[in-house]
C-alpha positions in Angstrom: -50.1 62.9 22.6 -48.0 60.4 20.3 -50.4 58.1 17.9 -50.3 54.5 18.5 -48.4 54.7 14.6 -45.7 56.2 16.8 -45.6 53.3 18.8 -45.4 50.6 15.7 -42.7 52.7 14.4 -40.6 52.7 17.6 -40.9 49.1 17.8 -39.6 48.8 14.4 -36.6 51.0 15.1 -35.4 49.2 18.4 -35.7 45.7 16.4 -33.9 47.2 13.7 -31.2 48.4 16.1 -31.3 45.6 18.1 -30.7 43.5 15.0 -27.3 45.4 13.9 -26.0 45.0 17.2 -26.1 41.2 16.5 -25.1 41.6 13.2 -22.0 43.5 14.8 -21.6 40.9 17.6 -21.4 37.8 15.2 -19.0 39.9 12.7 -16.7 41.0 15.6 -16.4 37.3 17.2 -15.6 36.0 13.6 -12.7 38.5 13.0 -11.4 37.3 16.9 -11.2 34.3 15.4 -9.9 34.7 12.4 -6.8 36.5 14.6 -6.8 34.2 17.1 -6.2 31.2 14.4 -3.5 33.6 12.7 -1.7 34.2 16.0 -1.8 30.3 16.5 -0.1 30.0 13.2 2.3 32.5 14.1 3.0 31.0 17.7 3.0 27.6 16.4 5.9 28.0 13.6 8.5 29.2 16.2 9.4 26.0 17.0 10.2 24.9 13.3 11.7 28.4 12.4 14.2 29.1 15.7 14.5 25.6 17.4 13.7 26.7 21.2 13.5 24.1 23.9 10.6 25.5 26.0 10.0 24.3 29.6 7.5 21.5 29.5 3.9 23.4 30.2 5.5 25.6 27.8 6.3 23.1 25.2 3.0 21.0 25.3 0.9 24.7 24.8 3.4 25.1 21.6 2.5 21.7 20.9 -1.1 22.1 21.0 -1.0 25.4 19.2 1.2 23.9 17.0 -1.9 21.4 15.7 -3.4 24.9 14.3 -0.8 25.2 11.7 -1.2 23.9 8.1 1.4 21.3 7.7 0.9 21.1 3.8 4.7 20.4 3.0 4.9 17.4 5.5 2.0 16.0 3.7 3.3 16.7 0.4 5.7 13.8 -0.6 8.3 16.0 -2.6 10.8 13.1 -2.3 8.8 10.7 -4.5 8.6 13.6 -7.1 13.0 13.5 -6.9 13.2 16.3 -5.3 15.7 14.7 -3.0 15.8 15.4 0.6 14.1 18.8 1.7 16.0 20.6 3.6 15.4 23.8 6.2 16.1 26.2 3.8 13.9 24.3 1.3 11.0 23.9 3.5 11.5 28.0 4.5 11.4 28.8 1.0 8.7 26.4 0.0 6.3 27.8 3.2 6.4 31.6 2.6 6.8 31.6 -1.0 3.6 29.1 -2.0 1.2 31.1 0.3 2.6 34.3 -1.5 2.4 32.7 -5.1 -1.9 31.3 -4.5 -2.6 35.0 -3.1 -0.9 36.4 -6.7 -3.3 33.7 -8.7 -6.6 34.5 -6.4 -6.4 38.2 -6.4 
């Protein structure tokens, strides 16, 4: 015959339990996110990097994924520091080579 301690104690294991599986839940939608926002990124620079005309639903869901990506060098004004006008080879180097260099200095 199990003593009501038994009881207490299996309480305090499904709890336990029941709290990693939120734990888990919570972590696993945040990495979904995190991929989902990467993937938005990735999706959303195709139509800078290879010019493609999509069909129109096509275009306006690039569009709206396209609002997802972080437009840092069309914010920057690079031709008021006489840089002269930035070019698509300039704005490819400038976009994978930054990201690369802040990674370096935060590791």
């Amino acid at each position: 015959v199990p003593s009501s301690d038994d009881d207490g104690g299996s309480k305090k294991n499904l709890e336990d339990v029941e709290e990693s599986l939120r734990t888990r839940r919570a972590v696993s939608a945040f990495h979904k996110l995190k991929i989902m926002f990467t993937f938005a990124q990735l999706v959303g620079g195709f139509t800078f990097a290879f010019d493609i005309k999509f069909p129109a639903p096509a275009g306006r869901l690039m569009q709206a994924i396209d609002s997802a990506n972080l437009d840092w060098i069309g914010v920057m004004p690079f031709q008021c520091w006489g840089f002269g006008q930035i070019t698509y080879t300039t704005t490819l180097l400038l976009s994978t080579l930054v990201p690369m260099l802040f990674s370096l200095l935060f590791l």
